[in-house]
N, CA, C and O atoms as a MOPAC input file, in Angstrom:
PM7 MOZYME 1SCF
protein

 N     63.30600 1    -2.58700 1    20.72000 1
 C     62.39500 1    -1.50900 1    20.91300 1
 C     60.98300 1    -2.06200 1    21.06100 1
 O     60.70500 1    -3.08600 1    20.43800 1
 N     60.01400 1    -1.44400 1    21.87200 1
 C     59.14800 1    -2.26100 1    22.56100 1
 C     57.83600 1    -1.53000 1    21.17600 1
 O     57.85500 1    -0.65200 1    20.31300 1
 N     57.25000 1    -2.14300 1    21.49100 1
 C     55.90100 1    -1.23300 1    20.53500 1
 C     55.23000 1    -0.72000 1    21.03200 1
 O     55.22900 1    -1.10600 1    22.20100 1
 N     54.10700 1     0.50400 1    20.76000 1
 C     53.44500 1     1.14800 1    21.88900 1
 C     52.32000 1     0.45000 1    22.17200 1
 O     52.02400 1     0.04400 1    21.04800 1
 N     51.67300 1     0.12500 1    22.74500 1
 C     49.90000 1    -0.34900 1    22.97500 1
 C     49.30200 1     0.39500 1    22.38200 1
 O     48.54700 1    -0.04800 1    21.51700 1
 N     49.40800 1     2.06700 1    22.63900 1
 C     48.04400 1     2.72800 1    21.90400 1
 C     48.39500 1     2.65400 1    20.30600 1
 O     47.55900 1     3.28200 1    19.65600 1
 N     49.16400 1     2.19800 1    19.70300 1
 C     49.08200 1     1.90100 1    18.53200 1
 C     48.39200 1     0.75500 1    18.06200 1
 O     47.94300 1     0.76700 1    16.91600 1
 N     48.25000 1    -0.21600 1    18.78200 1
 C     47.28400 1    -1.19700 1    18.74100 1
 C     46.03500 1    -0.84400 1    18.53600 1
 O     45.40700 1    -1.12800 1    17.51500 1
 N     45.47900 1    -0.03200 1    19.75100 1
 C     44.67000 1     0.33300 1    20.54700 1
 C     43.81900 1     0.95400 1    18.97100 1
 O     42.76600 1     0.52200 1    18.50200 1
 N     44.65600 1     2.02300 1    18.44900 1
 C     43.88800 1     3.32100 1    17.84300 1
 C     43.61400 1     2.57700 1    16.07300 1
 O     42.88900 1     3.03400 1    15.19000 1
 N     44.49100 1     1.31500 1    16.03400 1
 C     44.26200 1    -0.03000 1    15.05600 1
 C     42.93100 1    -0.37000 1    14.80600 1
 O     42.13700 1    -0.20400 1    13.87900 1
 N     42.92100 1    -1.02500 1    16.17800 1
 C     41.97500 1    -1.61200 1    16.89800 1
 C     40.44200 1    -1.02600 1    16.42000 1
 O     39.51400 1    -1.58600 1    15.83700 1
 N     40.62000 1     0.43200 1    16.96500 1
 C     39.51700 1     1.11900 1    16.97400 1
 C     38.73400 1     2.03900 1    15.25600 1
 O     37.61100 1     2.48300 1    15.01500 1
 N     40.17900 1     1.95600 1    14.33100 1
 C     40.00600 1     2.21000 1    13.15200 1
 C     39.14700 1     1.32400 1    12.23300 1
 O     38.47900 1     1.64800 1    11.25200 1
 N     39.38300 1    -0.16100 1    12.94000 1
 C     39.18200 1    -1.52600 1    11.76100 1
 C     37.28200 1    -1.59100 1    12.86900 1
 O     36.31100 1    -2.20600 1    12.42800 1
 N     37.26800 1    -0.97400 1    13.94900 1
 C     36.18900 1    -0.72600 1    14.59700 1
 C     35.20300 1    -0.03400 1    13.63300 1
 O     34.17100 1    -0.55400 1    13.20900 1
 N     35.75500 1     1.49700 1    13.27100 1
 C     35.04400 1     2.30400 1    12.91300 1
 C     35.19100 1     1.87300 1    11.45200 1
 O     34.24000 1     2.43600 1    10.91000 1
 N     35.60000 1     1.44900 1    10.87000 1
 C     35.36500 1     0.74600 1     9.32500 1
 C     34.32100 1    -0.15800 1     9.15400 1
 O     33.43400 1    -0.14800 1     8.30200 1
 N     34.53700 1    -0.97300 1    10.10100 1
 C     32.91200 1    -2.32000 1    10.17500 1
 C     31.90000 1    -1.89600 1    10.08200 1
 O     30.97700 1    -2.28900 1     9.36900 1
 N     31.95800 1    -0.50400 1    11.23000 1
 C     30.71000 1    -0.21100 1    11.41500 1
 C     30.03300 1     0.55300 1    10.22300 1
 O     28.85600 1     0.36400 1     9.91600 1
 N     30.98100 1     1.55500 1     9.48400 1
 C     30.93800 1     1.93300 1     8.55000 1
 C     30.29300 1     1.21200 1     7.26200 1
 O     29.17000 1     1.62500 1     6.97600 1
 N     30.71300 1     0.41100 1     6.61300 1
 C     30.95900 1    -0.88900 1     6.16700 1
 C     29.16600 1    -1.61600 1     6.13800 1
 O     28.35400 1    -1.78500 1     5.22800 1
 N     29.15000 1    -1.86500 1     7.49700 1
 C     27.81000 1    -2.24600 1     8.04600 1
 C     26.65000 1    -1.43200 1     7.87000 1
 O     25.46600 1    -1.64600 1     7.61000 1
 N     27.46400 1    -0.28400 1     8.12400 1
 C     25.92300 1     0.92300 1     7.67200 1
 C     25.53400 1     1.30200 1     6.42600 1
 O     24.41900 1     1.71000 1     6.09900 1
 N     27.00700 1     1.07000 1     5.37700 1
 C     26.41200 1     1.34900 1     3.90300 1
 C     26.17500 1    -0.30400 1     3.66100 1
 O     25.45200 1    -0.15700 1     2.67600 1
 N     26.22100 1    -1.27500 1     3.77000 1
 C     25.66000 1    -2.62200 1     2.99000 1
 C     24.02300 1    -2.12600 1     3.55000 1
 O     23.14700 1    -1.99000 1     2.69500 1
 N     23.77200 1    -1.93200 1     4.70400 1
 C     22.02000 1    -1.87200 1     5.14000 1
 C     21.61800 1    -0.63400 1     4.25400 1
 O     20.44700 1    -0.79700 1     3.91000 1
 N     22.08800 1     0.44400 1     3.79200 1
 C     21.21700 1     1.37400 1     3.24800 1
 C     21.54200 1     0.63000 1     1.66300 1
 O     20.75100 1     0.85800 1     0.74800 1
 N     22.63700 1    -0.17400 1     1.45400 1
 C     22.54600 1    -0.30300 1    -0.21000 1
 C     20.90100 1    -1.77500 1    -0.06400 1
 O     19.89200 1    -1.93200 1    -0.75200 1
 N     21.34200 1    -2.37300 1     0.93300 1
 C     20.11900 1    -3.00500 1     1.17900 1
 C     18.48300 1    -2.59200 1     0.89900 1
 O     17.78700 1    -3.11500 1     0.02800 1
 N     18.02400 1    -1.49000 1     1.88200 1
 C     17.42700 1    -0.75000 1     1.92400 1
 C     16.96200 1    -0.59400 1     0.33000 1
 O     16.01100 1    -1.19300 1    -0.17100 1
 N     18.04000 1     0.55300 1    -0.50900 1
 C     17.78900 1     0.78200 1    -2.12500 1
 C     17.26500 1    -0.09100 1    -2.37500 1
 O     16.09900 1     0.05500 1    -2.74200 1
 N     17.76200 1    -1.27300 1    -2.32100 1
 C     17.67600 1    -2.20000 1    -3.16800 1
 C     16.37300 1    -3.01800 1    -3.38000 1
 O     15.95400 1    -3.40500 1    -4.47200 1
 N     15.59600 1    -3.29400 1    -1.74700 1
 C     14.16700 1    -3.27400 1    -1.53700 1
 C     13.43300 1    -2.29000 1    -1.97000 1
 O     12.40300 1    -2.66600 1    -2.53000 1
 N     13.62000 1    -0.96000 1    -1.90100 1
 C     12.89700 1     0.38700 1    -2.44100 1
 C     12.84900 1     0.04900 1    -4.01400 1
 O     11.91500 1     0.56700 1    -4.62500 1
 N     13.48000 1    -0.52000 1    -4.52800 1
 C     13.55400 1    -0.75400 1    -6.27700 1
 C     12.62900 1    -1.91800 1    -6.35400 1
 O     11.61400 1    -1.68600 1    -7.00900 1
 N     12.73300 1    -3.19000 1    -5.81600 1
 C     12.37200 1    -4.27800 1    -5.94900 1
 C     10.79500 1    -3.98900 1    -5.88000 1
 O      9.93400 1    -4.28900 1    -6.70800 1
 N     10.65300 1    -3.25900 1    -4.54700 1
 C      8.75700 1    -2.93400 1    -4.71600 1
 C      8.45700 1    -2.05900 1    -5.75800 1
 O      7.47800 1    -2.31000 1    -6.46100 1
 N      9.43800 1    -0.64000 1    -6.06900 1
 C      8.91700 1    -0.23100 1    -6.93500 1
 C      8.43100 1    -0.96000 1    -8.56800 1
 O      7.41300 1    -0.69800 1    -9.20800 1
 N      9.41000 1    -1.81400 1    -8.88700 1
 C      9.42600 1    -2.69800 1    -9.96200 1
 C      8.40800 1    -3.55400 1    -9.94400 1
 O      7.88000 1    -3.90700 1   -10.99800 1
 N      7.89800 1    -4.11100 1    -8.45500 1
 C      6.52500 1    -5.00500 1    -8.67200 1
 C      5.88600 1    -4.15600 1    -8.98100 1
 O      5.41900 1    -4.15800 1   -10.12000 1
 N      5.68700 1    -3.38000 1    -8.32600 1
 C      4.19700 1    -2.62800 1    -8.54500 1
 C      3.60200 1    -2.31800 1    -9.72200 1
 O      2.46600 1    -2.56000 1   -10.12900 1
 N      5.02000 1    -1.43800 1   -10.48900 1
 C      5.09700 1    -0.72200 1   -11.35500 1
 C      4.80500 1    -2.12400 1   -12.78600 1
 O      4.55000 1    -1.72800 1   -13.92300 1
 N      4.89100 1    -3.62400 1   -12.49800 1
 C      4.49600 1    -4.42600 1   -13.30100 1
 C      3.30300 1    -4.98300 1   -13.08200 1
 O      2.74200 1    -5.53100 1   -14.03000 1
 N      2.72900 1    -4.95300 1   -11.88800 1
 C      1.60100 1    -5.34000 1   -11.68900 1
 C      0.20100 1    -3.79000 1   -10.97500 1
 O     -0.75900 1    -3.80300 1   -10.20400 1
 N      0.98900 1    -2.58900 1   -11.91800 1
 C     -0.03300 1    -2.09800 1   -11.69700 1
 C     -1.80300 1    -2.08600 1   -11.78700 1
 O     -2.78100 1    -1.47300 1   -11.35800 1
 N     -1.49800 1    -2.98900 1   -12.48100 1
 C     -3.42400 1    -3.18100 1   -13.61900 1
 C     -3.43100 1    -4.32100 1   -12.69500 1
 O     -4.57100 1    -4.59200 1   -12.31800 1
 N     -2.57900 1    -5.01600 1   -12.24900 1
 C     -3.52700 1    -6.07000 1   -10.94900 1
 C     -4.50000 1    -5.20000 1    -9.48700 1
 O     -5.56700 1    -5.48100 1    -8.94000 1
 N     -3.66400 1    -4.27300 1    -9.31100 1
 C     -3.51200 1    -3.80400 1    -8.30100 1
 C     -4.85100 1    -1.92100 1    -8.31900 1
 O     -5.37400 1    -1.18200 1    -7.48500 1
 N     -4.75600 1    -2.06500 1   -10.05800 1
 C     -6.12200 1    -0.88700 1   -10.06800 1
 C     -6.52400 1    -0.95500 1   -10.91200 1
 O     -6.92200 1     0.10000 1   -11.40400 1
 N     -6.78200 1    -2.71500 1   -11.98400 1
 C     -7.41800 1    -2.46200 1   -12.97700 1
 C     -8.57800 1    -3.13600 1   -12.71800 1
 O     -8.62100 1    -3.96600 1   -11.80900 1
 N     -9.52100 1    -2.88500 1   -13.40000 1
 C    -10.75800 1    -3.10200 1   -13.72700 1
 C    -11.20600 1    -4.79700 1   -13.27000 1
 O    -12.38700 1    -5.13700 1   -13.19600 1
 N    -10.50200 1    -5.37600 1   -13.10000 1
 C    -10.76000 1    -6.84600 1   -12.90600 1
 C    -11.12000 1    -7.49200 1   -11.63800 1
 O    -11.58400 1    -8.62400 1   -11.50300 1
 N    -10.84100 1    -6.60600 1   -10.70000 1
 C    -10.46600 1    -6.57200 1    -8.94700 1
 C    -12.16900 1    -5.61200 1    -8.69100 1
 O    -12.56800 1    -4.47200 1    -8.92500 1
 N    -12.76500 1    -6.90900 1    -8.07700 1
 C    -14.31500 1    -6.20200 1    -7.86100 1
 C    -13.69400 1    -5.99000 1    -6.14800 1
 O    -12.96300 1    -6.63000 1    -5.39200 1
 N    -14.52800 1    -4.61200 1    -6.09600 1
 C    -14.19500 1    -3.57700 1    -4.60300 1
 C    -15.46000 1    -4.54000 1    -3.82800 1
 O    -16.53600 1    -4.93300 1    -4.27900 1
 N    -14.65500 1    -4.76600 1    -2.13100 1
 C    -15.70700 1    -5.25900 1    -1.25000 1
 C    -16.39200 1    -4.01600 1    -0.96800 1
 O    -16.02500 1    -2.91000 1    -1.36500 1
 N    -17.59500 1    -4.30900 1    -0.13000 1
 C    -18.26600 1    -3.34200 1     0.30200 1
 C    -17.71700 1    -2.21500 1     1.87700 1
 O    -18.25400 1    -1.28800 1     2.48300 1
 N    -16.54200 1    -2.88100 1     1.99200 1
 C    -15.85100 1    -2.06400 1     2.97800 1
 C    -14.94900 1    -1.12400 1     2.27900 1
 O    -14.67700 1    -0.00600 1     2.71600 1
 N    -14.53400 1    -1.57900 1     1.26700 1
 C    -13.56500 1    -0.45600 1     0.38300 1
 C    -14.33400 1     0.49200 1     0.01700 1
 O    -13.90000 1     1.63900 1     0.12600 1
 N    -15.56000 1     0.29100 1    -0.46900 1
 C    -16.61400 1     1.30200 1    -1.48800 1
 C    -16.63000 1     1.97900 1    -0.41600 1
 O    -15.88100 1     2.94600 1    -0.55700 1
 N    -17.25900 1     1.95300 1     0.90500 1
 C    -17.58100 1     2.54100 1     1.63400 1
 C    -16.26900 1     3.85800 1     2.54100 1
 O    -16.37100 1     5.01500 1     2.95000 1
 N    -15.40500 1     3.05600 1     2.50500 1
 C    -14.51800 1     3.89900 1     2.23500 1
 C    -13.44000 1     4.93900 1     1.89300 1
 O    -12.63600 1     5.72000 1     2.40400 1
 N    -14.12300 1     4.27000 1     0.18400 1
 C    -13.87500 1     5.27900 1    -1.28400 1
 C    -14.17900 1     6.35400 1    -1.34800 1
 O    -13.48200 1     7.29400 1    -1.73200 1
 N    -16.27200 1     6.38800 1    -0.64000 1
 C    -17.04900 1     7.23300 1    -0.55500 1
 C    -17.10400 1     7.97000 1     0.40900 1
 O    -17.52400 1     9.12600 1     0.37100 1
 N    -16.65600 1     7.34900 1     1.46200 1
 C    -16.90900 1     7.82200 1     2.87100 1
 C    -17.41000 1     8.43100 1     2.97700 1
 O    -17.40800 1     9.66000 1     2.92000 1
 N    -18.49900 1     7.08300 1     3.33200 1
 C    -20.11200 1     6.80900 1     3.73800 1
 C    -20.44200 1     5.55700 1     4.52100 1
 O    -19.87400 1     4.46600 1     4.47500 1
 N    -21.77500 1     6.05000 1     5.45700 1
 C    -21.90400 1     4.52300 1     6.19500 1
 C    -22.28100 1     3.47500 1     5.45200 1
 O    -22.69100 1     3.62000 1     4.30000 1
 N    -22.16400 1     2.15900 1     6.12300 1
 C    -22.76800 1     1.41700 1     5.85000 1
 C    -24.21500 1     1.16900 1     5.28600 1
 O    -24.56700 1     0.57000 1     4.27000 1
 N    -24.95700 1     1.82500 1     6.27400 1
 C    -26.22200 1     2.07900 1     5.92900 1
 C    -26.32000 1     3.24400 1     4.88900 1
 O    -27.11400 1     2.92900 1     4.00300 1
 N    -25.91100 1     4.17900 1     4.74800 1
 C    -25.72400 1     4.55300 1     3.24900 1
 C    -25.35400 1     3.76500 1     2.44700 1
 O    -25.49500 1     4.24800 1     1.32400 1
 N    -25.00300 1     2.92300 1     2.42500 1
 C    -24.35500 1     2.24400 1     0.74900 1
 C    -25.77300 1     1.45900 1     0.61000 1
 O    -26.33900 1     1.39200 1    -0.48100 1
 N    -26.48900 1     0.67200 1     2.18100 1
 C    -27.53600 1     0.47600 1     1.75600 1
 C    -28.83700 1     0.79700 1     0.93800 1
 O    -29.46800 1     0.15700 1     0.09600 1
 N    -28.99400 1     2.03000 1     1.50900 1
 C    -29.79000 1     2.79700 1     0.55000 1
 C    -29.28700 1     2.76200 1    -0.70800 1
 O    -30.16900 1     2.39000 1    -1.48100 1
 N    -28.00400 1     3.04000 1    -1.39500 1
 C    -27.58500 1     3.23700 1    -2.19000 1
 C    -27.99600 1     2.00000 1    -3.28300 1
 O    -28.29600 1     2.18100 1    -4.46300 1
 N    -27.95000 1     1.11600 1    -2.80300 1
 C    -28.44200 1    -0.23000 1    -3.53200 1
 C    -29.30200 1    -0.17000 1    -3.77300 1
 O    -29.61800 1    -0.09500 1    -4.96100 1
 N    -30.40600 1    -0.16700 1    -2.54700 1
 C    -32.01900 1     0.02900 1    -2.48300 1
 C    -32.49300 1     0.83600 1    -4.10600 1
 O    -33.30100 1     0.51200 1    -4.97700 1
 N    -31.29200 1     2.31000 1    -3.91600 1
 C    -32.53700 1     3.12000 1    -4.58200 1
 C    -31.40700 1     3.00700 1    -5.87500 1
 O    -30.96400 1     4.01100 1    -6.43300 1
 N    -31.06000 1     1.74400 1    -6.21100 1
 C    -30.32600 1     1.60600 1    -7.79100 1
 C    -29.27200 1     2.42100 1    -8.14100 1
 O    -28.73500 1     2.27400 1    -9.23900 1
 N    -28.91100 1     3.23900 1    -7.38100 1
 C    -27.97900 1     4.04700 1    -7.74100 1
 C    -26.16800 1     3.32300 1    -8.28600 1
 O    -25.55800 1     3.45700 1    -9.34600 1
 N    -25.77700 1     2.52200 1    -6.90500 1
 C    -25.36400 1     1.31100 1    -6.92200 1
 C    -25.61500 1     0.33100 1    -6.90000 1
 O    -26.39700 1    -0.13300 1    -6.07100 1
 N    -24.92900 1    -0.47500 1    -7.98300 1
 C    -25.54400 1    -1.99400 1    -8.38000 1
 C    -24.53300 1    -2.95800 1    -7.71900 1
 O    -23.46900 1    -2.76800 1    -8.30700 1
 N    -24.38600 1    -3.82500 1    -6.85000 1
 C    -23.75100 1    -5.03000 1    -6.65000 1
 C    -23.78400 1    -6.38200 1    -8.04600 1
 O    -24.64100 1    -6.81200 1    -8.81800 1
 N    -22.25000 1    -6.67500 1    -7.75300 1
 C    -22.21000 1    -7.64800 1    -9.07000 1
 C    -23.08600 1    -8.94900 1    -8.63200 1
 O    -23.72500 1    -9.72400 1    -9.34400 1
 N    -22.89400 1    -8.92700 1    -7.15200 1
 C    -23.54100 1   -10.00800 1    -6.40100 1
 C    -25.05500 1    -9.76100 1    -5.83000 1
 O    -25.26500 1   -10.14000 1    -4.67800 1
 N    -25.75600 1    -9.36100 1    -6.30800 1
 C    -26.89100 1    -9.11500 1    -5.63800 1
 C    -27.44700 1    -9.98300 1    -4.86100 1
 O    -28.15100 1    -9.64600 1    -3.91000 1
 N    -27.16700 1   -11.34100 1    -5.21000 1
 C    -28.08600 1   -12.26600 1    -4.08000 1
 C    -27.39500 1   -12.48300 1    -2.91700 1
 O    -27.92500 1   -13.03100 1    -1.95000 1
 N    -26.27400 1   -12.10800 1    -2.92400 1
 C    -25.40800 1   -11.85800 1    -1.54600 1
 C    -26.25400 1   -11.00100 1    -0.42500 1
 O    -26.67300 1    -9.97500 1    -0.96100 1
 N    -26.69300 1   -11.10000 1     1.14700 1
 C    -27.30600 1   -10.37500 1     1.84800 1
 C    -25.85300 1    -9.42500 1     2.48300 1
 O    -25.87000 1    -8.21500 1     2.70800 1
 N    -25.15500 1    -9.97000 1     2.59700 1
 C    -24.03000 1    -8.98600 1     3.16100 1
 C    -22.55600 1    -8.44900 1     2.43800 1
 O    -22.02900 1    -7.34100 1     2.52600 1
 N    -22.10900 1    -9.66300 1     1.69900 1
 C    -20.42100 1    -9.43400 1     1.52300 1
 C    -20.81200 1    -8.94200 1    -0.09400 1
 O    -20.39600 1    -9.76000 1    -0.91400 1
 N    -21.37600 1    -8.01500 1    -0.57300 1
 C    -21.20000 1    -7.27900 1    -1.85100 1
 C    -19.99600 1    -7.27000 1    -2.85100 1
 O    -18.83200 1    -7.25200 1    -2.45000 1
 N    -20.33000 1    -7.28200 1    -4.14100 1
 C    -19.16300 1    -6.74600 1    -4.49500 1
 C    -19.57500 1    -5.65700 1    -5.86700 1
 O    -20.58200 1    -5.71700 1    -6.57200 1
 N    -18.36600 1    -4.62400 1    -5.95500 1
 C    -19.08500 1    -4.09900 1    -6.88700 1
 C    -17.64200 1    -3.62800 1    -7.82900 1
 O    -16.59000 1    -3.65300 1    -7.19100 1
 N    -17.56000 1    -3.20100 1    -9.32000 1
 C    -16.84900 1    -2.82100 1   -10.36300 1
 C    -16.66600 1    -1.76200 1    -9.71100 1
 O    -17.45600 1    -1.12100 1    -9.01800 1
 N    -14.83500 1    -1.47100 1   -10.12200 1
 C    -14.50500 1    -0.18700 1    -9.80600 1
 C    -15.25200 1     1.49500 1   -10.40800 1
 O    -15.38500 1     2.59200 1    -9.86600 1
 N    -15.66800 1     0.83200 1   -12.05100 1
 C    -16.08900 1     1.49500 1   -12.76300 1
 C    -17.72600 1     2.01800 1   -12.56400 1
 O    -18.14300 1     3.03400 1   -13.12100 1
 N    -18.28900 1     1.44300 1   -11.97800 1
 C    -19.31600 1     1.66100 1   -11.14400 1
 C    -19.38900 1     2.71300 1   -10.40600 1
 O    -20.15200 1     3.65400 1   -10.62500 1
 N    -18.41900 1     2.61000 1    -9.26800 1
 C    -18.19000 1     3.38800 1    -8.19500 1
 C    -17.87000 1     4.79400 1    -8.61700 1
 O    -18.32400 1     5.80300 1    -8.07800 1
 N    -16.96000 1     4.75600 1    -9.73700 1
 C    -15.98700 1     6.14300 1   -10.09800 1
 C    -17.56900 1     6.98500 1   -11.07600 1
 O    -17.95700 1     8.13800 1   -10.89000 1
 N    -18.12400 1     6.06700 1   -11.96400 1
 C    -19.56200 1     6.80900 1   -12.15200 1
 C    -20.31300 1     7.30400 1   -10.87600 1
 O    -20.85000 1     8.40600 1   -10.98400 1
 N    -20.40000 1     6.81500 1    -9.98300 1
 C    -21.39600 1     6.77800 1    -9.28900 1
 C    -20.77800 1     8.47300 1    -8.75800 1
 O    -21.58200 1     9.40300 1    -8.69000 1
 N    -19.32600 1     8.67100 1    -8.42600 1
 C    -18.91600 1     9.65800 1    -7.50700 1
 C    -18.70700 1    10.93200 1    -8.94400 1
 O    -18.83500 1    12.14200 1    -8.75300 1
 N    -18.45700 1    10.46700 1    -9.97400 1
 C    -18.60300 1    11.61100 1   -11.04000 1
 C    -20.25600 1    12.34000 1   -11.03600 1
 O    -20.48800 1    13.54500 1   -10.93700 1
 N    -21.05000 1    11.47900 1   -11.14100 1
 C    -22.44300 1    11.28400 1   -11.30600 1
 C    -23.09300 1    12.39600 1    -9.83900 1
 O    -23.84100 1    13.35400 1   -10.03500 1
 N    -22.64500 1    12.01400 1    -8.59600 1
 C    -23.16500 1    13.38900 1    -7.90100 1
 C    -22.04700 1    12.80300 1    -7.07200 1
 O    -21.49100 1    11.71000 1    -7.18400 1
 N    -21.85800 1    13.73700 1    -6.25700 1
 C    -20.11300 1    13.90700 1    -5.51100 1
 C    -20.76000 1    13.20100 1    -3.99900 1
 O    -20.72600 1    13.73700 1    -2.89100 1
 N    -21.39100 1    11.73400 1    -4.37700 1
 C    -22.05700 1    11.58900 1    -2.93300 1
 C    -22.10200 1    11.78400 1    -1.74600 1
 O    -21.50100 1    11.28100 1    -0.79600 1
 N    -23.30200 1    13.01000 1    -1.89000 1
 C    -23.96700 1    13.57700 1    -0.52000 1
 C    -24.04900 1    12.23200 1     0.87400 1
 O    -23.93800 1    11.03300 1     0.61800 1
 N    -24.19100 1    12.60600 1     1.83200 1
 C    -24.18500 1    12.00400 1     2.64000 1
 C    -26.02600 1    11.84000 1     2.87200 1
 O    -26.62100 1    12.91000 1     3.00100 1
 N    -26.81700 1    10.62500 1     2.91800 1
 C    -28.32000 1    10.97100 1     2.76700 1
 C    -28.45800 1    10.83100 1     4.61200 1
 O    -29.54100 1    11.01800 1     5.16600 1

């Protein structure tokens, strides 16, 4: 008795649709598994990432505030904000804790 082909065939196409199967849950257990891994850094190096130790460039502040450049200038000028670096002419840096006074302190207007 001969065997059929499409029994091969529909074999064939089962051990097909299993791989692929197969293939699609290892990439999403993958996936999890990166989604945990960052959450777990983060979640250990949160205080790297927003504590107090990490002085803000002057492109972040400006950002924070969103405000120009030339506003933050003034802002220096008229003491409001202090740079940790003052003798710096351009690349500033300033305490987060600074900044978060500064925006409690008046909800900075745009001058």
């Amino acid at each position: 008795m001969k065997a059929k082909k499409e029994n091969v065939f529909i074999c064939q196409e089962m051990d097909e649709m299993l791989k692929q199967r197969v293939d699609y849950l290892v990439k999403i257990s993958l996936i999890n598994q990166r989604k945990r891994w960052i959450s777990d850094y983060i979640e250990k190096n949160f205080t790297k990432f927003m504590g107090e130790d990490r002085l803000l460039t002057s492109d972040e502040v400006v950002e924070m505030l969103q405000i120009s450049h030339q506003t933050l200038g003034r802002r220096i000028k008229q003491g409001k904000l202090l740079p940790v670096n003052p003798e710096a002419k351009r690349n500033y840096r300033f305490k987060r804790s600074d900044v978060y006074k500064l925006i409690e302190k008046e909800e900075v207007p745009n001058d």
